[in-house]
N, C-alpha and C positions, 0 to 999 in steps of 0.2 A: 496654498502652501505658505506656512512663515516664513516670513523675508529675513532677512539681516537682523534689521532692527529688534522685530519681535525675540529674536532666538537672542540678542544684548540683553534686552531686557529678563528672560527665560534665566540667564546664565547672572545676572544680578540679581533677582529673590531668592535664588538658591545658594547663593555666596551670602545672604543677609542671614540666611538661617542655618546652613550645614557647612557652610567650610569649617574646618578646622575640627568638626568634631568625627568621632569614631563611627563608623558603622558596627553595629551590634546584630545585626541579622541582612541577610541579603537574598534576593532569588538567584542571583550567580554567585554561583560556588567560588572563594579564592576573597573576595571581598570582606569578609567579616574580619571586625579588627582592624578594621586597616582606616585610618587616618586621612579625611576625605584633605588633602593639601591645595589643590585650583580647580577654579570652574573658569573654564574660557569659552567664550564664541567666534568661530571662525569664521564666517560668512555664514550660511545655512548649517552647519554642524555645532555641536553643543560636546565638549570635553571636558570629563570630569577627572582630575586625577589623585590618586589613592598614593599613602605611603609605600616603598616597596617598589615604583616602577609600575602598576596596574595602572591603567586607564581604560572609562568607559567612554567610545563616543557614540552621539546618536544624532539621526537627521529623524524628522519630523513628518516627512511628507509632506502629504496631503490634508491627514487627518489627525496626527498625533500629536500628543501636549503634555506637561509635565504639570504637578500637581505637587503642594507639599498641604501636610495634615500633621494634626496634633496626634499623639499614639493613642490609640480608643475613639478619634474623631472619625466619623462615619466617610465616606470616599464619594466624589462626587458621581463617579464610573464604577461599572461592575466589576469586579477584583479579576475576570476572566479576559479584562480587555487591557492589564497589568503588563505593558514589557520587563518591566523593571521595577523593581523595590527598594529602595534602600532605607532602611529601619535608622535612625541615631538616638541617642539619651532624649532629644524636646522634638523632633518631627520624623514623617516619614516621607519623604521624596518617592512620587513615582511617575514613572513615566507611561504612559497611557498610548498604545496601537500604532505605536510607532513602528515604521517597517526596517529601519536600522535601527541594533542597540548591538553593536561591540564591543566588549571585552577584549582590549590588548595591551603589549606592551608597548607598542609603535601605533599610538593615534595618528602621525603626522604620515603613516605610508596612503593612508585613503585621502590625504590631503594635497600633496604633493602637487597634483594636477589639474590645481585652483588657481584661478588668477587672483592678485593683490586682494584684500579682505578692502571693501569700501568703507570699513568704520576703525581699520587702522588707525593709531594718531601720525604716521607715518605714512600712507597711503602716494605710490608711484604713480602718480597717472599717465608719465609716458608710458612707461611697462604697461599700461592698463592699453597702450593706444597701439603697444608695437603689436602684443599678443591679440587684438582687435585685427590687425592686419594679416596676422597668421592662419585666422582663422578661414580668410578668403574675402576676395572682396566683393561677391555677388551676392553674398549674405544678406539678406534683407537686415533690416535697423532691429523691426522688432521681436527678429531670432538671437539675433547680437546680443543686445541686453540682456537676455535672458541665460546666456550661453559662462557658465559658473569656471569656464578655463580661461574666460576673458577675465571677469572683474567677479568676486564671489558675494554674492548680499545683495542682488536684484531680482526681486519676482513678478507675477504679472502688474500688481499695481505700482509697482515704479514704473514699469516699462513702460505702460500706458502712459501714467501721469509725465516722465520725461519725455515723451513724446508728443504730446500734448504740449506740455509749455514750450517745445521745440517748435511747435512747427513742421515736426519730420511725419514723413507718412513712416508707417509701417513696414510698408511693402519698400522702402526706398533702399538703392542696394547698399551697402557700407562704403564702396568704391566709389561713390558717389561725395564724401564726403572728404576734406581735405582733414590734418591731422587736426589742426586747430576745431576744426566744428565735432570730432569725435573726443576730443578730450574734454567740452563746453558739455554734450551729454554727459559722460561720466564725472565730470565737475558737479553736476547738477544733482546727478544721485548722489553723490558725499553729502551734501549740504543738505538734501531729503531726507535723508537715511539721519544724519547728526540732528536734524532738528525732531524727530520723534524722536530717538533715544531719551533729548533732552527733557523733551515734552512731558508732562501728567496727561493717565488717559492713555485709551487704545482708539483713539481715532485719529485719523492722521491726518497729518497738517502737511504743506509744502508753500515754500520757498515764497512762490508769489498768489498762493489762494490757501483758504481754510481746511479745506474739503476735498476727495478727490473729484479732477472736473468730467473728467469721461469715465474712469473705470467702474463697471457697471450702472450706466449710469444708459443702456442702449434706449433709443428711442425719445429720450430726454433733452431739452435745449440745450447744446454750448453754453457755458457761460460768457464766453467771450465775445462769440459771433451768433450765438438763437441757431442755428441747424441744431438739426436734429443728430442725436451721438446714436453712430453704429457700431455694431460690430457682426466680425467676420473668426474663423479659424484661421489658423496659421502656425506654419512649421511643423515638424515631423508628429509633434504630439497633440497637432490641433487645439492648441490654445486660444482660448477664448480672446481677443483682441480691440479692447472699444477704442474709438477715435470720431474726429469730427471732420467728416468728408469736405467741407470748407475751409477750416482752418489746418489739414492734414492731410491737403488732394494728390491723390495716386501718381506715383510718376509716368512717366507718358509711355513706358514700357512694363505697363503691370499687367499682369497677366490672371481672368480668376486659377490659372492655375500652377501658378507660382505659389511658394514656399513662402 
């Protein structure tokens, strides 16, 4: 699924080439004419807004991506796997199998219920640490991260990777953690997340290594300590989860059937 970052960058080539100009054909109806005005990233969500009060947003999933083309340039995807079109005078934007694509006038009601965007220039991280604490405190770390009413713009490889240069197991419970060491995580994805934004290239970089160290990386040495990187499921959607059983050992009430 694209993180944060990815969908910054998604919502920057499409500002380099269609803001400000008109849509001249659309697959939803209401859009033609209408003067594409901002393209913003909100954590995982991508909003696009039109003269008139119309806005489109879209989440990505798992599999979905967005695409711009010259008019008559061939499509990289089959026109049937098409959410979305939008035609203007020098390109056509489209969005590609994406399982949200909304048409509204209120983008920010499906938004609402997101914690702080981690690529903010203003980013609260106590709010990032109170609503961490709302959530519960027996919450494992690496359900927390992931969990887009805490903090919006981490997916599984931050989660991994911040865990990893942490030190924290996975499984470890949030209550576990005093405020300072849960703001030190989320400190950690800012400066993640800020430095590929920055970055040329779609490989990502982090903080204190090149590369990422564990995620999917199972069966493979640490780079830190030589074990070998596992990975297990976890949380309600069975998320795939790498880490280095030495440098990120279970806490002494893990359970395999714990969350």
């Amino acid at each position: 699924m694209p993180e944060g970052d990815t969908i910054w960058r998604v919502a920057a080539a499409l500002r380099a080439r269609i803001l400000g100009q008109v849509v001249e054909r659309s697959s939803h109806t209401g859009l033609e004419a209408r003067r594409i005005e901002a393209i913003d990233a909100v954590g995982k969500h991508l909003i696009i807004r039109f003269e008139g009060g119309w806005a489109v947003r879209t989440h990505l999933g798992m599999h979905g991506s967005w695409w711009v083309f010259r008019p008559g340039e061939r499509w990289s995807l089959p026109a049937w796997q098409a959410r979305l079109v939008l035609e203007t005078p020098d390109w056509v934007a489209v969005c590609f199998t994406a399982p949200t694509v909304e048409v509204t006038r209120d983008p920010e009601q499906a938004l609402r219920g997101l914690g702080p965007d981690l690529l903010a220039p203003d980013v609260d991280l106590d709010l990032v640490v109170r609503r961490a604490r709302m959530v519960g405190g027996e919450t494992p770390l690496g359900v927390l991260l992931l969990d887009q009413r805490v903090a919006a713009g981490i997916g599984n490889v931050y989660r991994c990777e911040i865990l990893w240069a942490k030190r924290r197991s996975p499984w470890q419970a949030a209550e576990e953690l005093d405020d300072a060491q849960l703001r030190d995580l989320y400190s950690y994805a800012v400066e993640a997340l800020r430095l590929n934004v920055r970055s040329e290239g779609y490989r990502r970089r982090f903080p204190d290594h090149l590369r990422p160290a564990v995620h999917s990386r199972g069966g493979r040495p640490c780079p830190r300590c030589g074990s070998l990187v596992q990975v297990r499921r976890q949380g309600v959607l069975a998320r795939f989860t790498w880490f280095c059983p030495t440098c990120q050992p279970d806490p002494p009430t893990y359970s395999p059937f714990r969350t």
